[in-house]
C-alpha positions in Angstrom: 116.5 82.6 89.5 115.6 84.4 92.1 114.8 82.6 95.6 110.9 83.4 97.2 109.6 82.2 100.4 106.3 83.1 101.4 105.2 82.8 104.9 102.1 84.1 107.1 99.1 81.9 105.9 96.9 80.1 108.4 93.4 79.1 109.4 91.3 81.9 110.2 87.5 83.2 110.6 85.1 85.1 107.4 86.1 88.5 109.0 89.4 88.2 110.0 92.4 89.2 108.3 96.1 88.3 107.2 99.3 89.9 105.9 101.3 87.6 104.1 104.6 87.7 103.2 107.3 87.1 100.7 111.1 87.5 100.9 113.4 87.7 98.6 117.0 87.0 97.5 119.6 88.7 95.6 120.7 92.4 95.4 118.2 93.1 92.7 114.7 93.3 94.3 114.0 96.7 93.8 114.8 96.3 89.9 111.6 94.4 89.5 107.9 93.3 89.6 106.5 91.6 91.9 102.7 89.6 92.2 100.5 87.5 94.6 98.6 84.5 93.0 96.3 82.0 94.7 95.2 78.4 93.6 91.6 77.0 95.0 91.5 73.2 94.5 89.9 72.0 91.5 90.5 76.2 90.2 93.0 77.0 88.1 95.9 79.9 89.7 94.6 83.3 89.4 96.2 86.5 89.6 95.7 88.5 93.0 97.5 91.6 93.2 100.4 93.2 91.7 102.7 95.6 92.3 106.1 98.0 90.3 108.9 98.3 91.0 109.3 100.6 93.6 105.8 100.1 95.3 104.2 103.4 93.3 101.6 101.5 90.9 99.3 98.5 92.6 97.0 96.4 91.0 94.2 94.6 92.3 92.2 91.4 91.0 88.5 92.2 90.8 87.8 89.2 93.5 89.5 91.3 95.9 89.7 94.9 95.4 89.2 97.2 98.7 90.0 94.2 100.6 93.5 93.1 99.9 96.6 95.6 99.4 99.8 94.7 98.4 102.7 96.6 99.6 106.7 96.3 98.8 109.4 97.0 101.0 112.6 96.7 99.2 115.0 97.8 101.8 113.9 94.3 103.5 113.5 92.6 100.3 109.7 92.1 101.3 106.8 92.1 99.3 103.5 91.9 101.6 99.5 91.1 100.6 97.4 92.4 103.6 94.3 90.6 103.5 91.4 92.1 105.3 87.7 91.0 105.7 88.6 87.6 104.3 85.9 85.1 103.1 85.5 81.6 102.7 86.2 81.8 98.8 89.7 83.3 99.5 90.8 80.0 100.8 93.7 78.8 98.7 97.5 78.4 98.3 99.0 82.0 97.8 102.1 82.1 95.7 104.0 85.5 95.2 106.1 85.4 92.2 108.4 87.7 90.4 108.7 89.1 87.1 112.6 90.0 86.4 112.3 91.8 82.7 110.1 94.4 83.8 109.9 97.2 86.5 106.4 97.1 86.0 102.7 95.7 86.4 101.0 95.3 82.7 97.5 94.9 84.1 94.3 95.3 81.6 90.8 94.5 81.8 91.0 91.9 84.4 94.1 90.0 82.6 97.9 90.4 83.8 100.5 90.7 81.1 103.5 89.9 82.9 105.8 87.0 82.3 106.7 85.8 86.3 109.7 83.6 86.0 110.6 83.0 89.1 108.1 81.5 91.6 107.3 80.8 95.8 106.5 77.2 97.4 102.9 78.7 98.4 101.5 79.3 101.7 98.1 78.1 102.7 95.3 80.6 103.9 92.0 78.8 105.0 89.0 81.0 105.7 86.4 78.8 107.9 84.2 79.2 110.6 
């Protein structure tokens, strides 16, 4: 498996924004996809944001689209989920995970396809005034 540590979450304002993080271990980063999820208490984990291979093709929950951006940097073995205009509902544990069969994102009509199988401890964002 590969190794994923997230990092940049915090307590912040509706309005505000956030870039988390997620790095990576191993030589084969750029091989693979990559995807931000987030778990509310009481919710079930949802998909947030995907992204290919080589950072060409991003895909964006519903929930979130034009205000979060996902972003891969595979020289630095980085993945990043820039979070802008946050609200209070966006408060939840973000996990990035990685999906090693694939190059790609299958994402249709609001469901992701991909098999991750290989996940991060999570990083807490809280949106509250």
């Amino acid at each position: 498996q590969v190794q994923l540590v997230e990092s940049g979450g915090g307590l912040v304002q509706p309005g505000d924004s956030l870039r988390l993080s997620c790095a990576a271990s191993g030589r084969t980063f750029s091989t693979y996809a990559m995807g931000w999820f987030r778990q509310a208490p009481g919710n079930e984990r949802e998909f947030v944001a995907g992204v290919d291979w080589i950072g060409s093709n991003t895909y964006c929950a519903d929930s979130v689209k034009g205000r979060f951006t996902i972003s891969r940097d595979n020289a630095k073995n980085t993945v990043y989920l820039q979070m802008n205009s946050l609200k209070p509902e966006d408060t939840a544990v973000y996990y990035c995970a990685a999906d090693r069969s694939t190059r790609y994102i299958y994402y249709s009509r609001g469901q992701i396809g991909n098999h991750f199988d290989s996940w991060g401890q999570g990083t807490q964002v809280t949106v509250s005034s």
